[in-house]
N, C-alpha and C positions, 0 to 999 in steps of 0.2 A: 633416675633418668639416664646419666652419663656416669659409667663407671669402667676401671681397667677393663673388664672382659668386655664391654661392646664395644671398647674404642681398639680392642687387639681384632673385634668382629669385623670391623669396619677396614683396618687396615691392611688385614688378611686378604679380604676381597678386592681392593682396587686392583691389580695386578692383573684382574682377567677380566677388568671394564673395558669397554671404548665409551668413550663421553665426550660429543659435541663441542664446541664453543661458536657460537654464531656472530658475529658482529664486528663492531669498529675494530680495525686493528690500528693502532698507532703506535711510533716509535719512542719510546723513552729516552732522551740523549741528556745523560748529567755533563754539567763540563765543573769539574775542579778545581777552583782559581785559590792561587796559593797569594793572601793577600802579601805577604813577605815581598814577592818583588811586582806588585804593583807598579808602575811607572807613567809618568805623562806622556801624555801624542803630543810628538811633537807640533803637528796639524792641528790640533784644536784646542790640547792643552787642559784636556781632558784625562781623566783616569783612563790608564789601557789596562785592563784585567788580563793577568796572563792565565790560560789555562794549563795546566799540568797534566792533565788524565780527562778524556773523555771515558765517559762510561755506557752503555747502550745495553736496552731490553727491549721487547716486546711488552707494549703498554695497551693501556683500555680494556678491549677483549683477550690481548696480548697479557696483562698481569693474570686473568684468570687461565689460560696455559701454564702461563709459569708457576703457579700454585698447585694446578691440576700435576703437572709434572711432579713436583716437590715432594708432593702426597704422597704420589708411586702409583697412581692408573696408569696402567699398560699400555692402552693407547687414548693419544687424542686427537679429536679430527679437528681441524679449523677450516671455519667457511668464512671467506671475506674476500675483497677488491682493495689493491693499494695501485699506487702511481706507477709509472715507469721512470725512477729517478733513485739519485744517489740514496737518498733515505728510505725508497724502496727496498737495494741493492743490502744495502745496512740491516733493516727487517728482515728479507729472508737468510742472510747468515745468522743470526741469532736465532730465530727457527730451527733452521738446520742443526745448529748445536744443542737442541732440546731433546733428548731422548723420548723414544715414542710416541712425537709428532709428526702426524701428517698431515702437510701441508699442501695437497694437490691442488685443493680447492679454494686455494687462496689465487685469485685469478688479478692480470694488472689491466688499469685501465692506461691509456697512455696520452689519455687527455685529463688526468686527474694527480694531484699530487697526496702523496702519503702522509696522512697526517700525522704531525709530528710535537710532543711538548721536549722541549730545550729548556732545562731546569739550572741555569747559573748556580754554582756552590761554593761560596767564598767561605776559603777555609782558613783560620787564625790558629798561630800557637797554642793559644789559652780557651778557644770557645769552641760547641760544636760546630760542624758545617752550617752557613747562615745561606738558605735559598732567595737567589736576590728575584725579580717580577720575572717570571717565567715567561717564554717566547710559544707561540704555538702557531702554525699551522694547520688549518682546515679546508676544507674544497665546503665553497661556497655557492655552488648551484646544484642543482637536483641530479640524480642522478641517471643517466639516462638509460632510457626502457632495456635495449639490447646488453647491460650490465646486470639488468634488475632479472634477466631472464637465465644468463647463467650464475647467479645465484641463488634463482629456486629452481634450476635444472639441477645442480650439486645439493642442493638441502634434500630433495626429492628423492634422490639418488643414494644418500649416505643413510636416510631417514632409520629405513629397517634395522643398520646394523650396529645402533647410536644407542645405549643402557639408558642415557639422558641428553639432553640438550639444554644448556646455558645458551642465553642469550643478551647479548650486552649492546643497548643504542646510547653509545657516547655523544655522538655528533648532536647540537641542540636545534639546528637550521632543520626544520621538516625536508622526507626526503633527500637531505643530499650527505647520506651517512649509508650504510649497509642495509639498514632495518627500514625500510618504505614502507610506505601503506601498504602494499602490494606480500612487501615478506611477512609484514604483519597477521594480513590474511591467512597466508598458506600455513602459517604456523597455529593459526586459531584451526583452521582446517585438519591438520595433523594431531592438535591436540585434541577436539573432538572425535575424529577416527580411532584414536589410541590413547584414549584416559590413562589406563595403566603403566603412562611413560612420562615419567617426570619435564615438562620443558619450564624451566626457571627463567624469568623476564625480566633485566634491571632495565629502565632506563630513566631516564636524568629529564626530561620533558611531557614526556608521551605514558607515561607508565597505565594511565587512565585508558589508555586505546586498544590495551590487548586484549584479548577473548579466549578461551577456554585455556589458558595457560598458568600456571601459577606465579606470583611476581613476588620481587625480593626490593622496594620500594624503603625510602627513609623516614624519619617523621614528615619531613619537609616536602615531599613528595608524593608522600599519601595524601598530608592536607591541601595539597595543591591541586590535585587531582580532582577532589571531591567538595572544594568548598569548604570546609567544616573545620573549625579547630580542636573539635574533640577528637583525638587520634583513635580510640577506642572505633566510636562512630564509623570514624573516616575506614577503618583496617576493615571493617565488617562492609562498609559500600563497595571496597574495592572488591576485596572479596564474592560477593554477591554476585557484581559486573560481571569478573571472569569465571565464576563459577570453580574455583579453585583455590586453594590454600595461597593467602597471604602471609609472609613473610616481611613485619617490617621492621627494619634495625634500630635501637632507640640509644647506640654511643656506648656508653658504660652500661648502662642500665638493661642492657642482653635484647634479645628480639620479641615481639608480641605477634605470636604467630595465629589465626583465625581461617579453619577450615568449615568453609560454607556448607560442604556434603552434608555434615553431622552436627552442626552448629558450633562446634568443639572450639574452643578459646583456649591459649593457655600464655603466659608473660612467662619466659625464659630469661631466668637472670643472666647478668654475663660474670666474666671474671674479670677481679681485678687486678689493676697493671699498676703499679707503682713507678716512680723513677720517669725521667722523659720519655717522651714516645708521638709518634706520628701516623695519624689517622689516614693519612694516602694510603691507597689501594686496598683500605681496610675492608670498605664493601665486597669489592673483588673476590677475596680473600675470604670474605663470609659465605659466598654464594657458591665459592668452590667447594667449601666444606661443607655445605648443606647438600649439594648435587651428589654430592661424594657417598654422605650418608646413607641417602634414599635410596640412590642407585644398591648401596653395599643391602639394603634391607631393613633400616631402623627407621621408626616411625617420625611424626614433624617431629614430635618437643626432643625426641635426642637427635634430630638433624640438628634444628636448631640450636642445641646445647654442645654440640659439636661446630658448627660454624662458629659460635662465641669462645671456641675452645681455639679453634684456628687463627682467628683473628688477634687473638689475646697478646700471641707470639708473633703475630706480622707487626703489627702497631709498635714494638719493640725497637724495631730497624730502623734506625734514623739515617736519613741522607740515602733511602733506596726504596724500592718498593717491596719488600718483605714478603718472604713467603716462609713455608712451616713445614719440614720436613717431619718423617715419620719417628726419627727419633728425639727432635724437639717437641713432638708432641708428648712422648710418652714422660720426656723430662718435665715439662709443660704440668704435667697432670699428675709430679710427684709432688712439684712445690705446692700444687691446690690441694691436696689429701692431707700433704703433711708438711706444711709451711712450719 
């Protein structure tokens, strides 16, 4: 399935992709808190956390950029709407410092604010970083029409010259995220005019609504979708739905991928991680390297065996969002051959 020469196949070829990213963009703000000088407010009398280091990424649709980058695709386009505000301003410098992003089509709404997770990390002498209840940030009303239109005038527009498109609906309020009813469409639309072009669908609510697109869905999200506890079942309804290959990730236990076209079923084991490790951004991080594959030419179950390869080494990173560059992969795939 996955061996040195298709994953040298694979890495050979990103460097003359371009590859999409459509969706939420949020900002990732860790703050640092060095418990050592903790101190009381005077005011309340309360613990005051000092922070030491702010840290900032491009998060949600933002982490599959930054993996996409990490990879080594030569270019990638992001299409999205953020605030007119400080955490804006914050998100496109981080942007900018990503090599072969373009960000044109990242458009500001200046009645809407950037949504943003604010990840407290209280750090001790003796223990890892400890994430204290995370802060977040969302726009909580729909989004409106004259927004919704130039984001299918730039999807429209980039469509032709996109190897693949990812598409990531983090926001869970309907409508008031990137991906509407409306972009949902056009992308069932695009995907029916152009079967032979991969568009990859996560989202966190809605994943049951897309149409002729292929979706990268969790167990919990399959069954959610379709009623059913039998995940089997449930990967083959969804399936069915959009008429395209599902992709669902099952944690440790690798992705059970079911392509409707040809009935073709297969369970792709994953690898295992030893030692601590954290699950943020791991989907991300899987979808990147599944887009990644298909795009380079390799069929689902080594897309698949490949995203399980990706993720293997993101979930590693503790206290960040993890991504997997092209020589952690190859190190990555020394210790599985020859642990």
């Amino acid at each position: 399935m996955l061996t040195e020469q298709i994953i040298e196949q694979i890495l050979d070829r990103l460097p003359a992709l371009c590859l999409g990213v459509l969706g939420d963009l949020f900002l990732d703000r860790y703050l640092d808190i060095d418990a050592a000088l903790t101190e009381p407010s005077i005011e309340t009398g309360l613990d005051a956390y000092q922070v030491v280091r702010v840290r900032s990424s491009p998060g949600a649709a933002g982490t599959i950029v930054n993996n996409l980058v990490a990879l080594g695709v030569g270019r990638v386009v992001v299409i999205s709407l953020i605030g007119d505000d400080g955490e804006g301003f914050e998100l496109r410098q981080e942007l900018g410092r990503l090599k072969g992003v373009d960000s044109s089509a990242v458009f500001t709404a200046f009645d809407r604010r950037t949504p943003t997770y604010t990840k407290p990390m209280l750090m001790t002498a003796k223990n890892s970083p400890r994430e204290l209840n995370r802060l977040d940030i969302k726009n909580r009303t729909p989004l409106k029409a004259t927004d919704e239109v130039r984001l299918l005038s730039a999807l429209q527009k980039l469509w032709p010259n996109l190897d693949a498109l990812i598409v990531l609906d983090q926001v869970s309020e309907p409508d008031c995220g990137v991906v509407t009813a409306g972009v949902r469409q056009r992308l069932a639309d695009l995907g029916a005019a152009t079967p032979s072009k991969l568009i990859l669908a996560d989202s966190r609510e809605r994943i049951g609504e897309f149409r002729n697109v292929s979706l990268k869905p969790n167990q919990t999200e399959c069954r959610r979708a379709t009623a059913t506890n039998d995940l089997e079942k449930a990967v083959k309804m969804l399936a069915d739905q959009c008429e395209r290959p599902v992709f669902c990730t099952r944690g440790g236990d690798g992705i059970l991928v079911v392509d409707p076209r040809n009935q073709a079923r297969a369970a792709v084991a994953g690898y295992r991680v030893t030692g601590p490790n954290d699950s943020v951004g791991a989907g991300d991080s899987t979808s990147a390297g599944i887009a990644c594959a298909i795009a380079a030419g390799v069929g689902l179950e080594t897309a698949s065996a490949f995203g399980n390869l990706v993720a293997s080494i993101t979930i590693r990173k503790i206290g960040k969002t993890g991504t997997a560059s092209p020589a952690e992969i190859r190190r990555r795939w020394c210790e599985i051959v020859s642990p």
